[in-house]
PAZAPA-4460 file (N, C-alpha, C; in steps of 0.05 Angstrom, whole numbers, plus 32768, in hexadecimal, padded with zeros to 4 digits):
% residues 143
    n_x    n_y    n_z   ca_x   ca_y   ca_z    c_x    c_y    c_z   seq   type   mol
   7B04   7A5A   7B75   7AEF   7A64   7B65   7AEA   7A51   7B4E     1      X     A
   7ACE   7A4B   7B47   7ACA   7A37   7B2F   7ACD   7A40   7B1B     2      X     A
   7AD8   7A37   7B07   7ADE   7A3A   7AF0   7ACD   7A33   7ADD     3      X     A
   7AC4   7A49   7AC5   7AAC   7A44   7AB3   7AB4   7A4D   7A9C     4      X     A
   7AAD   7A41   7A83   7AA9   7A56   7A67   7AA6   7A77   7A74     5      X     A
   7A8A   7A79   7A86   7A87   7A8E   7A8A   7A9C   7A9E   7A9C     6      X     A
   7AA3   7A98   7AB3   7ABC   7AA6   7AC1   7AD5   7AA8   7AAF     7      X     A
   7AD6   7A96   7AA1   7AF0   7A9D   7A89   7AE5   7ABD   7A81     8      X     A
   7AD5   7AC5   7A6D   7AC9   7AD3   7A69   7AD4   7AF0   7A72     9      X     A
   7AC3   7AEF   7A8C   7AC0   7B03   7AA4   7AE3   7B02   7AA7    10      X     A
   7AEC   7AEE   7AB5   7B10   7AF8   7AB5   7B1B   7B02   7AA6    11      X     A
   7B15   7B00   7A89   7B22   7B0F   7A71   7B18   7B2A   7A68    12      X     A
   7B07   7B28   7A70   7AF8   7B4D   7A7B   7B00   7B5B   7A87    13      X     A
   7B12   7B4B   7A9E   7B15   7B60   7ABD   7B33   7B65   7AB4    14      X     A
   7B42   7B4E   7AAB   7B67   7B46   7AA3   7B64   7B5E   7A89    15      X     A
   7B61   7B57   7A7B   7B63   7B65   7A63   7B57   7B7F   7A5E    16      X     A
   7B43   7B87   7A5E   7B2A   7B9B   7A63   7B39   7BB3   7A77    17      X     A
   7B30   7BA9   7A96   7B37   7BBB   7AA5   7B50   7BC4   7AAC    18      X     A
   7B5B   7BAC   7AAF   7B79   7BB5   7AB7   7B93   7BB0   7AA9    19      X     A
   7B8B   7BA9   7A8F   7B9E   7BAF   7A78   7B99   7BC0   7A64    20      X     A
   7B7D   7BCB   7A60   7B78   7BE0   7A46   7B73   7BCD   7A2B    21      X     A
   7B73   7BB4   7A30   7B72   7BAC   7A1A   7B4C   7BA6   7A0C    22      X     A
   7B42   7BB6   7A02   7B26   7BB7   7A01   7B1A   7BAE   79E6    23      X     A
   7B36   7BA4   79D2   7B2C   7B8F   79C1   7B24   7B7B   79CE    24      X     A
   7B34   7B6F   79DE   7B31   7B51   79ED   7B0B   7B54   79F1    25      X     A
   7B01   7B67   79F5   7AEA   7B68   7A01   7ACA   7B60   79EB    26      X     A
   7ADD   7B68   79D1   7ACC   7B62   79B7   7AB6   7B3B   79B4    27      X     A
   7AD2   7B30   79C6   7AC8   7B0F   79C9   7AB2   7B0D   79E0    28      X     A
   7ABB   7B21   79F1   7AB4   7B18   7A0D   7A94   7B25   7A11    29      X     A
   7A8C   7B3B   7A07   7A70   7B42   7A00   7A5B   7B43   79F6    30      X     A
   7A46   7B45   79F1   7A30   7B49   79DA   7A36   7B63   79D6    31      X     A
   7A31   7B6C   79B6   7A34   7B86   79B4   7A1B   7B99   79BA    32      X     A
   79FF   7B93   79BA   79F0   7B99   79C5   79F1   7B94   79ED    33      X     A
   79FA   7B90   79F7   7A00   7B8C   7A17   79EE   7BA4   7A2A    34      X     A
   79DF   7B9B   7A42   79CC   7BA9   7A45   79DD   7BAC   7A5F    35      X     A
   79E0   7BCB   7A63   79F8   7BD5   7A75   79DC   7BDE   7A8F    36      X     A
   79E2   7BD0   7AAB   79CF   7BE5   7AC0   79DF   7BF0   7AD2    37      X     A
   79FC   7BEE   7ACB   7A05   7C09   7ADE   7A02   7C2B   7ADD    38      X     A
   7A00   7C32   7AF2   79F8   7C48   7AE8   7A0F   7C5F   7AE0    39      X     A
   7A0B   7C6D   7ACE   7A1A   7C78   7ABB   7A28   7C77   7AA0    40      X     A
   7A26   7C52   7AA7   7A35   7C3F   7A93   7A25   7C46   7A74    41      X     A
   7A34   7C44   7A5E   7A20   7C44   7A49   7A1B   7C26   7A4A    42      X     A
   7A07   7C1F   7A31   79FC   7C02   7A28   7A10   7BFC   7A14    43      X     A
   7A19   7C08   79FC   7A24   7BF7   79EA   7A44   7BF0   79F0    44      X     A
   7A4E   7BE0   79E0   7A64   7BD7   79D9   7A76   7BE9   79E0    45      X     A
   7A79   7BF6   79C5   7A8E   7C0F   79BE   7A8B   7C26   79DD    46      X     A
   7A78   7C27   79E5   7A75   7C3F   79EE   7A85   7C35   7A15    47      X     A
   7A7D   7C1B   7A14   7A80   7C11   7A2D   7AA4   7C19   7A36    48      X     A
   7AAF   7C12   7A1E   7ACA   7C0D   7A14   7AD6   7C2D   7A14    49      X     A
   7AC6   7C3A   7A0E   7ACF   7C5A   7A0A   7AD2   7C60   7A2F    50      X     A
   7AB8   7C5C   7A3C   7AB8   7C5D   7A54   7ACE   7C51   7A6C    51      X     A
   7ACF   7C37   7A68   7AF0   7C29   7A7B   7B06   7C34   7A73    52      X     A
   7B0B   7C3C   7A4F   7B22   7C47   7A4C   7B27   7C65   7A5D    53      X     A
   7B14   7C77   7A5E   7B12   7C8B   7A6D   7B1B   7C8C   7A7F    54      X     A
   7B0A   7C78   7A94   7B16   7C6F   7AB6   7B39   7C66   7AB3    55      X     A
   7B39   7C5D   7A9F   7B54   7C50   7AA4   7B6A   7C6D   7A9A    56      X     A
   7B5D   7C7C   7A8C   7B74   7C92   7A83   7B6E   7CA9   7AA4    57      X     A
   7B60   7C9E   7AB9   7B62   7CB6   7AC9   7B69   7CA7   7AE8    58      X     A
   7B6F   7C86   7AE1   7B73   7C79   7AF6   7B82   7C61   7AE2    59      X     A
   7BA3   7C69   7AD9   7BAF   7C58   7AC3   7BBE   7C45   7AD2    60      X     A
   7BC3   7C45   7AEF   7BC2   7C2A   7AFB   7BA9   7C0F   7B02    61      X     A
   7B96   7C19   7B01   7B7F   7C08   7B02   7B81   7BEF   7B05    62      X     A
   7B7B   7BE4   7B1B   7B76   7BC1   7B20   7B63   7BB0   7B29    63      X     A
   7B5D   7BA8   7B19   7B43   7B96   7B2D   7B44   7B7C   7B2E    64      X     A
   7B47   7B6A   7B4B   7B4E   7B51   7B4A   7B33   7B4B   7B59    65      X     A
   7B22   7B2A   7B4F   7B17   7B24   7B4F   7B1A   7B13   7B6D    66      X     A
   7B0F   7B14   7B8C   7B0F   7B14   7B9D   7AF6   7AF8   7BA1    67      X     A
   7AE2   7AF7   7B95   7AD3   7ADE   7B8E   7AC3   7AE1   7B7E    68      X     A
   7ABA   7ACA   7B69   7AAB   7ACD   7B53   7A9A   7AAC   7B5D    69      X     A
   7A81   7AA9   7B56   7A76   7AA2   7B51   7A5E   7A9C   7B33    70      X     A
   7A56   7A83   7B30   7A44   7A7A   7B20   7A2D   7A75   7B1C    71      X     A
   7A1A   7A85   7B17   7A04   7A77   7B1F   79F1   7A75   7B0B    72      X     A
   79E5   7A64   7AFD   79D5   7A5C   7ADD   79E5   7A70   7AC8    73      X     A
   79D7   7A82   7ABA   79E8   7A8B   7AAA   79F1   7AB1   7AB2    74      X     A
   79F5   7AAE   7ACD   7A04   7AC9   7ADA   7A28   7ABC   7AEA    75      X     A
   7A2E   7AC9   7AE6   7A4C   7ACF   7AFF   7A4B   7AEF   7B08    76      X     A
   7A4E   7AE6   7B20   7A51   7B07   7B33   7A63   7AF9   7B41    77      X     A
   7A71   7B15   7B44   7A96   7B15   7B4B   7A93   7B2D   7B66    78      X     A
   7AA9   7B2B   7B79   7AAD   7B40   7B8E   7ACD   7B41   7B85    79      X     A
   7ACE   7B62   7B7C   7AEC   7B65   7B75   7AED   7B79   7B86    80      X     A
   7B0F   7B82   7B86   7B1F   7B9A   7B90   7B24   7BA1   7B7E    81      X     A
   7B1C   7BC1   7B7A   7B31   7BD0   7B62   7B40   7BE4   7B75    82      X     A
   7B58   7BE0   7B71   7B6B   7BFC   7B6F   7B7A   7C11   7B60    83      X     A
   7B7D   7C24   7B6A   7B88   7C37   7B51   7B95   7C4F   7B5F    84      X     A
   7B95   7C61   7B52   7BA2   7C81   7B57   7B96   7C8D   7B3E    85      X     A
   7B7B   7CA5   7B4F   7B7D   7CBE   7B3D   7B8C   7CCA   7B39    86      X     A
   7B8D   7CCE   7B1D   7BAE   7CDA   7B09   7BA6   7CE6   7AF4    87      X     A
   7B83   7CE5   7AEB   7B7B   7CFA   7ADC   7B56   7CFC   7ADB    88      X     A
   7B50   7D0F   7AD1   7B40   7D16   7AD8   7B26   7D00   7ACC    89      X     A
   7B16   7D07   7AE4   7B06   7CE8   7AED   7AEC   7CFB   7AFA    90      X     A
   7AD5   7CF7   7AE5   7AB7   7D01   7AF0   7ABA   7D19   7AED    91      X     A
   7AC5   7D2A   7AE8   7ACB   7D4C   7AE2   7AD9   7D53   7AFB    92      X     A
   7AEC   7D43   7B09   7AFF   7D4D   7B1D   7B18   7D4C   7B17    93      X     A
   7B2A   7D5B   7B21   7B48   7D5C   7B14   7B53   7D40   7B22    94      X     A
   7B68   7D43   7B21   7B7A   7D24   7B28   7B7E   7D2A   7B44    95      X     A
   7B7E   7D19   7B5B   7B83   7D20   7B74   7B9E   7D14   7B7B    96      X     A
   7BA4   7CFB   7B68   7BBA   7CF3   7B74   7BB9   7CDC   7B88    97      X     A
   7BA3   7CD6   7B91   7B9A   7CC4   7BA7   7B9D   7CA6   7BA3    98      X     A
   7BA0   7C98   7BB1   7B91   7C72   7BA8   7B84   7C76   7BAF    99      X     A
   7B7A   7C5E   7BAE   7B58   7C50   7BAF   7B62   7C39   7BB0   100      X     A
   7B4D   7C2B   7BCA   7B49   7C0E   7BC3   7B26   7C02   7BC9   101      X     A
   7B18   7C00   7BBA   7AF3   7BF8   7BBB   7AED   7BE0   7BB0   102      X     A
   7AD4   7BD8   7BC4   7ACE   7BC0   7BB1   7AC4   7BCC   7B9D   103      X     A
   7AB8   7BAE   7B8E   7AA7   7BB1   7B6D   7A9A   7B9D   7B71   104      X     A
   7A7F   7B94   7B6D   7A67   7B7C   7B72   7A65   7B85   7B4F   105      X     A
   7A63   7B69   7B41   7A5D   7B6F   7B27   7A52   7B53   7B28   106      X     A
   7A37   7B56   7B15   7A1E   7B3A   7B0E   7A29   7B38   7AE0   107      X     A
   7A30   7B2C   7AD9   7A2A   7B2C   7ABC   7A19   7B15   7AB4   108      X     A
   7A08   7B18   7AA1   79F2   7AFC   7AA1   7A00   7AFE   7A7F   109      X     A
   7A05   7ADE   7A78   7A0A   7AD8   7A60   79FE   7AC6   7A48   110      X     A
   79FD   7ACC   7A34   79F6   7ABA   7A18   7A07   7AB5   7A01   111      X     A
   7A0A   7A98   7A01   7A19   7A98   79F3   7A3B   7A9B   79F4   112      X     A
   7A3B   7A95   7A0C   7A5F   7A9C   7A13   7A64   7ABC   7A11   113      X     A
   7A51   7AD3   7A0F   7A51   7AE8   7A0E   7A42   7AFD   7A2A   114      X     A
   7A4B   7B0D   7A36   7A3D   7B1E   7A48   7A29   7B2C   7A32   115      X     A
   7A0A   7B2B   7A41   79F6   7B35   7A29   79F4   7B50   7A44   116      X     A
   79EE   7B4A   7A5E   79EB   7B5C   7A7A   79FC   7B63   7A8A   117      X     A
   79FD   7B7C   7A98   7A13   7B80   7AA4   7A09   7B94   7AC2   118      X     A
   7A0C   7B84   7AE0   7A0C   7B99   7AF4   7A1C   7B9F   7B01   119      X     A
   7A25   7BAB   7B05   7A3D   7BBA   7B0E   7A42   7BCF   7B27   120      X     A
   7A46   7BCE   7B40   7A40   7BD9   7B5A   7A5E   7BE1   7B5F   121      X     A
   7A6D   7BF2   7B5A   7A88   7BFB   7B6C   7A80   7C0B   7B7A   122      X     A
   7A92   7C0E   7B9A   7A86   7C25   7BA7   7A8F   7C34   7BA9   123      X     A
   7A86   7C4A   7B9E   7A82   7C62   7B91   7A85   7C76   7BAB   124      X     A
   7A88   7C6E   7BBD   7A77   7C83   7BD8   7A9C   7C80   7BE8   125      X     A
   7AA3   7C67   7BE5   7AC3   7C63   7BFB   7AD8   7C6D   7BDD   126      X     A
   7AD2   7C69   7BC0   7ADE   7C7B   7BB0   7AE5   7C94   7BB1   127      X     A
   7AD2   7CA4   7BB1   7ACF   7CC6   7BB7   7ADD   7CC2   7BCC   128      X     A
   7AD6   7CB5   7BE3   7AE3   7CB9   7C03   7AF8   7CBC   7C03   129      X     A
   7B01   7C9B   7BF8   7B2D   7C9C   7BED   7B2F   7CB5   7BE3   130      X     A
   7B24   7CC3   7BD6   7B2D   7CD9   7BC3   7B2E   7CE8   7BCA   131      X     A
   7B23   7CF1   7BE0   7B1D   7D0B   7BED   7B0F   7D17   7BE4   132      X     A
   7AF4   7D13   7BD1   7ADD   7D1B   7BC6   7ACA   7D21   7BDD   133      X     A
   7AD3   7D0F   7BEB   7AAC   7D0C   7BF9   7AB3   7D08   7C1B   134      X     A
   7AA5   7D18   7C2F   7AB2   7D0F   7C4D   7AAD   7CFC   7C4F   135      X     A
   7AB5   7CEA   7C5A   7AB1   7CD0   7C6E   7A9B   7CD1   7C87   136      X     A
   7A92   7CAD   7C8E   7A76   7CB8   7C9B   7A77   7CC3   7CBC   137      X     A
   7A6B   7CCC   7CC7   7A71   7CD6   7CE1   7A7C   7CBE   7CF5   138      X     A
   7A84   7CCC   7D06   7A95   7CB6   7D17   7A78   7CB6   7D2D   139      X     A
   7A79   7C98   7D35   7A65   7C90   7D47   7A6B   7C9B   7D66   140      X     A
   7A57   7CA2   7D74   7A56   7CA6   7D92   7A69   7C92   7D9B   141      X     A
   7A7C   7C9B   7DAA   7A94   7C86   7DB7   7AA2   7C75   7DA8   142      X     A
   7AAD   7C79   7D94   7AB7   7C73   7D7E   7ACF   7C81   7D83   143      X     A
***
């Protein structure tokens, strides 16, 4: 994977951030205005930070290793694995107890050595599934 000012960045987001809790580290690594289009996600700083801490207090193993990152003008989009175990309550469901393992497609566009944008795709759909939230899709004719 190439190495950039900007993937420095993004690695110290995913190392620190996600799967250490550490969400000062994140104060360098953002604009505080940051224009969030995941959906659910808030936009600001503080609030983004309120939100991963959350996930991580209801999935306090949490990992996400960066599987490929690329560069391209002033974006890096990354294909990670996150894994975890619900262990507390996550979306208004109790703790199941379950792992998980999903990708994550994330685009951040930067200025300034800072993430100003942020898109963010985990799948949400083989999540619930691990969890036992959601059935799985039908099994095909002769399958």
């Amino acid at each position: 994977m190439e190495t950039t000012p900007n993937t420095e960045v993004f690695r110290r987001v995913i190392e620190q951030g996600f799967n250490r809790g550490n969400f000062d580290a994140w104060d360098e690594c953002f604009s505080p205005t940051i224009q969030e289009h995941q959906y659910g996600l808030p936009s600001t700083l503080a609030e983004f930070k309120q939100a991963i801490a959350g996930l991580r207090r209801a999935m306090p193993d949490l990992k996400l290793t960066i599987d490929e990152m690329i560069t391209s003008g002033d974006k890096v989009w990354a294909r990670m694995t996150s894994r975890g175990t619900h262990q507390g309550p996550f979306m208004g469901l109790a703790p199941t107890g379950k792992s998980f393992t999903i990708t994550v497609m994330d685009v951040c566009r930067f200025e300034g050595g800072k993430i100003v944008e942020h898109w963010g795709v985990p799948d949400r759909f083989a999540l619930m599934h691990q969890l036992g939230l959601l059935s799985g899709p039908p099994k095909q004719a002769g399958a």
